[in-house]
C-alpha positions in Angstrom: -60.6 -27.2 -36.6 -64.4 -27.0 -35.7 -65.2 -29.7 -38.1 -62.5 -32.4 -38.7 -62.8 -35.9 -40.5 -60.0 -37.8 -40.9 -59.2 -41.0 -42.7 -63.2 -41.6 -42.9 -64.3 -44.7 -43.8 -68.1 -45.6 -44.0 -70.4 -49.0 -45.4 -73.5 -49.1 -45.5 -73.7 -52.9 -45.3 -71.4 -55.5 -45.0 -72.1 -56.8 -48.3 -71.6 -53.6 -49.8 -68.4 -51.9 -51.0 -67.3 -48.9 -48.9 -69.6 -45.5 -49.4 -66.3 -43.6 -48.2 -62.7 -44.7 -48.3 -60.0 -43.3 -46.1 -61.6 -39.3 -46.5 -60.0 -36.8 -44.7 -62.2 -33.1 -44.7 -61.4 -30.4 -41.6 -63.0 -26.7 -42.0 -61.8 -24.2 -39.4 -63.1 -20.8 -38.1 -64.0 -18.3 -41.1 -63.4 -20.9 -43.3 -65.8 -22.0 -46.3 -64.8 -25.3 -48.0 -66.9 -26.4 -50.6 -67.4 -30.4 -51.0 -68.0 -31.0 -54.9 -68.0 -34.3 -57.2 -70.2 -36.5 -59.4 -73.5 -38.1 -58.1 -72.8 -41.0 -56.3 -69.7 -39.4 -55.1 -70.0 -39.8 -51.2 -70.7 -36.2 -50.9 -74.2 -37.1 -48.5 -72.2 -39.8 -46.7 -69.7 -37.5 -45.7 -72.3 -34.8 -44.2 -74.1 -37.9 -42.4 -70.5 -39.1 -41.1 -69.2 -35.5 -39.4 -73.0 -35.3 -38.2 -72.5 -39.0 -36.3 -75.7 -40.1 -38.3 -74.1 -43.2 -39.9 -71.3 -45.5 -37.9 -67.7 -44.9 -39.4 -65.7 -48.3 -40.3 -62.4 -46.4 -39.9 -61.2 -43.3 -39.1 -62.0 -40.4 -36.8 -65.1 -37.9 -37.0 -64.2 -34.8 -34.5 -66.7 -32.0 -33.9 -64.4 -28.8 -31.9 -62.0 -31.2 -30.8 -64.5 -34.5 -29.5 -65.8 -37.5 -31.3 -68.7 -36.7 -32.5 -69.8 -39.8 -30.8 -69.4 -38.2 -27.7 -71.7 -35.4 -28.3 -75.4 -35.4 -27.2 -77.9 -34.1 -30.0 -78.6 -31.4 -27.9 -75.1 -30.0 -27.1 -74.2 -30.7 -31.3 -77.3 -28.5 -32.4 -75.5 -25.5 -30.0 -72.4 -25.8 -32.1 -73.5 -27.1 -35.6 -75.9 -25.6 -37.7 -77.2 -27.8 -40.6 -79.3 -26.9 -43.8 -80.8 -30.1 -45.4 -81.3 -30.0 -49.0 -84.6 -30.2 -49.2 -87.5 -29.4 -47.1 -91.1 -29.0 -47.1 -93.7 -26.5 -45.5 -95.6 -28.8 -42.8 -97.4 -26.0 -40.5 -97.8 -22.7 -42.0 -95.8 -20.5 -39.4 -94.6 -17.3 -39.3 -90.9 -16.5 -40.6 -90.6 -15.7 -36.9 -91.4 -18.9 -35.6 -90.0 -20.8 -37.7 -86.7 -19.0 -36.8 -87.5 -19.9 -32.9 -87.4 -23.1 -33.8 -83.8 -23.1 -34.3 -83.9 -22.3 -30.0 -85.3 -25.0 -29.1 -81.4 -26.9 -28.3 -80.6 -23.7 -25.7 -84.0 -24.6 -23.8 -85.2 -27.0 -21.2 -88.4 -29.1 -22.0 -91.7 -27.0 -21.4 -89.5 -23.7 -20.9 -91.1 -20.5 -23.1 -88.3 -18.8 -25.2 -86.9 -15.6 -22.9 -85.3 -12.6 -24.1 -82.1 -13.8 -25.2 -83.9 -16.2 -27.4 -86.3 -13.4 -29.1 -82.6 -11.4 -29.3 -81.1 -14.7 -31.1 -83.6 -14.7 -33.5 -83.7 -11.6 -34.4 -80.6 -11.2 -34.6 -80.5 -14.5 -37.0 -83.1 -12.4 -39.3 -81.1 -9.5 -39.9 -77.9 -11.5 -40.9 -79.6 -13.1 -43.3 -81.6 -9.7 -44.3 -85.4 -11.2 -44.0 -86.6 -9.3 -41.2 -89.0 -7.6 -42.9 -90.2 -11.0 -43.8 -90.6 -12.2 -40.0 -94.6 -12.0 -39.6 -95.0 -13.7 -43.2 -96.3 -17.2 -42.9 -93.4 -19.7 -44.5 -96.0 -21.4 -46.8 -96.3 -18.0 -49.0 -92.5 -17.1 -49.3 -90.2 -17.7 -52.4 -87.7 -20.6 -52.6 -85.3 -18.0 -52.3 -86.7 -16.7 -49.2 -87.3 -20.1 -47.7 -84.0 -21.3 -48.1 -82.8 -18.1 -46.2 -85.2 -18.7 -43.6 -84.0 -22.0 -43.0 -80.0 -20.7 -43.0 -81.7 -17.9 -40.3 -83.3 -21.1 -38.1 -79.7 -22.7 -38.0 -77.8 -19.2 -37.1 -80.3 -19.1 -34.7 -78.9 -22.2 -32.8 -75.8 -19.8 -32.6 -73.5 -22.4 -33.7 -69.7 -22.2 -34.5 -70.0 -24.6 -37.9 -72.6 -24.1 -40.9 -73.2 -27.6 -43.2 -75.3 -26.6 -46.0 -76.4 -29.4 -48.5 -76.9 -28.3 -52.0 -78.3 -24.8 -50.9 -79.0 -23.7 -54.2 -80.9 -26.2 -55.4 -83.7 -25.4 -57.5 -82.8 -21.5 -57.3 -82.3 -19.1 -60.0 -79.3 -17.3 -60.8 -79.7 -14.3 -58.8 -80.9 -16.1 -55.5 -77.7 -18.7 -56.0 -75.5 -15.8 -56.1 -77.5 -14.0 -53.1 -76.9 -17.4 -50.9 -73.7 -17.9 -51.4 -73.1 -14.2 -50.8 -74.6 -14.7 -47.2 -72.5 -17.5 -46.9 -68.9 -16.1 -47.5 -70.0 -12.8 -45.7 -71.1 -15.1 -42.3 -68.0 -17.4 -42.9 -66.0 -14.0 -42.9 -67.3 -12.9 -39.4 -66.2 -16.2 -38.0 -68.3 -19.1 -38.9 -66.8 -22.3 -40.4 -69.0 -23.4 -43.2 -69.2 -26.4 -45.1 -71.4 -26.6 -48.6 -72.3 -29.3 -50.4 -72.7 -28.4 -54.1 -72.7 -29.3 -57.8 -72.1 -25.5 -58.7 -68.5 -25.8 -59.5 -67.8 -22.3 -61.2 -69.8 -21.0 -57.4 -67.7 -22.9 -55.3 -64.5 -21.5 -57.4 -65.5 -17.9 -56.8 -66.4 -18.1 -53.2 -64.7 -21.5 -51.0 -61.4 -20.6 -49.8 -61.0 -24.6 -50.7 -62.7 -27.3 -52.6 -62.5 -31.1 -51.9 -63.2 -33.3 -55.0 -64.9 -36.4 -54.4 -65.0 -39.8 -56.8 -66.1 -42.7 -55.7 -66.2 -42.3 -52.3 -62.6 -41.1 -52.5 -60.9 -37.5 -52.2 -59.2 -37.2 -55.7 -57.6 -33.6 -54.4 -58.1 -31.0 -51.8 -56.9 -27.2 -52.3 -57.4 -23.9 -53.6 -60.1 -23.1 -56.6 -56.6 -22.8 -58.8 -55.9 -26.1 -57.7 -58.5 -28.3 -57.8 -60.6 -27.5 -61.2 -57.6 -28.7 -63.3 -58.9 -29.7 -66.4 -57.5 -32.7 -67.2 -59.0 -34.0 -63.8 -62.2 -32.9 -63.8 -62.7 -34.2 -67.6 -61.8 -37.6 -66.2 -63.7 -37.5 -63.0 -67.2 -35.9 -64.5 -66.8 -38.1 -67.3 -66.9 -35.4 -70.0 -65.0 -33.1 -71.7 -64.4 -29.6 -70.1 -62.5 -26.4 -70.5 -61.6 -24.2 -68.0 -61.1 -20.1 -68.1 -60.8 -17.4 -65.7 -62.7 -14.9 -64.8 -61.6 -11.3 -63.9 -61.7 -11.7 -59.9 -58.7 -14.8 -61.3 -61.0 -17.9 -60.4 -61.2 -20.5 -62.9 -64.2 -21.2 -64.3 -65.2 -25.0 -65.8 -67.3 -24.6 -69.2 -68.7 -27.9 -70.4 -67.8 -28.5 -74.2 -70.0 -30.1 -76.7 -69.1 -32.7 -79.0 -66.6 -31.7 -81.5 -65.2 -28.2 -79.5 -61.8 -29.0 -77.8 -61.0 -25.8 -76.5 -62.1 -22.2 -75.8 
């Protein structure tokens, strides 16, 4: 496993009731697991916890084998790629270097990228099919096209492991497909990838398997088929749901309005 958490336990504060409770989440090699639940589900904790950004109460946090406490920030960007939720345009670079950035763990300080750098990059902009976008300042590109710029920055790093919270966010429907497209195809050439999401019908077509959060605990872990069992996920989202399949066999979750009780 590349990414392993096991029997997590996290709090905030002392006076405060646990964020996580005894949550177990490992993704290996060419392996997309999608991390789904309400808000307020300890779906962010459990990001922070494999990234060693918040202390664990319990349990064990490995990254390739190693605490993650025992990794440098340095060494952890070579091996984990992350893609925050949300982020804003500060300077207006180009595509290009903004993809550099993603580098900057495989250099010394004051060292001017080399070859293999410029050959990381653009290697990084081909995988995610933007490099005819690479002289384009970032401040004039799509949200589409920024998001896959920033999933470029983090291939750039070269890591083994891809953590993406909520990449669709605030995306239409063909630029959510066209993410989590690039996803599954980079998970397929060896990458193990890890996506926070609310898109639960997304995560059914395209995690190999889904963990369900409530309450800071995993309800289930498994297979689409699984884990969108209707019974649970009416309980755990607090509403009534019905689930179908689509043709590729993936269930699919369909909110119901009041007064429908089934399909």
């Amino acid at each position: 496993m590349i990414l392993a958490a096991r029997a997590v336990s996290v709090r905030y504060r002392q006076s405060q009731p646990l964020a996580l409770q005894s949550v177990t989440c490992e993704v290996a090699p060419a392996e997309l697991v999608a991390v789904v639940g309400p808000n307020g589900s300890g779906k962010t904790t459990l990001l922070r916890a494999l990234l060693g950004l918040v202390p664990v109460e319990q349990g064990t946090v490995l990254i390739d084998c190693r605490a993650v406490t025992e990794w440098s920030r340095r060494d952890l960007a070579r091996t984990v790629g992350v893609v925050g939720q949300q982020e804003e345009v500060v300077f207006p670079l180009s595509v290009f270097e903004t993809v550099m950035l993603g580098r900057y763990a495989h250099l010394r300080p004051l060292d001017a990228p080399g070859p293999r750098d410029h050959a990381a990059v653009t290697a990084a902009l081909e995988r995610c099919d933007i490099a005819a976008l690479a002289n384009r300042p970032v401040d004039t590109l799509s949200g589409g096209e920024w998001k896959r710029v920033r999933i470029a920055r983090a291939l750039a790093q070269e890591p083994r492991a891809l953590i993406l919270d909520e990449p669709t966010a605030s995306l239409d429907v063909r630029h959510e497909m066209e993410l989590f497209e690039l996803v599954r195809g980079l998970t397929d050439n060896g990458l193990a990838s890890l996506v926070i999401t609310h898109h639960l019908n997304l995560a059914a077509r395209f995690a190999d398997r889904i963990v369900l959060l409530n309450g800071g605990s995993v309800v289930v872990t498994g297979s689409p088929g699984e884990v969108l069992n209707r019974e649970m996920l009416s309980r755990v989202f607090e509403w009534p749901l019905a689930i179908t399949t689509w043709r590729d066999g993936s269930p699919q979750v369909v909110p119901l309005r009041p007064g429908e009780d089934h399909l």
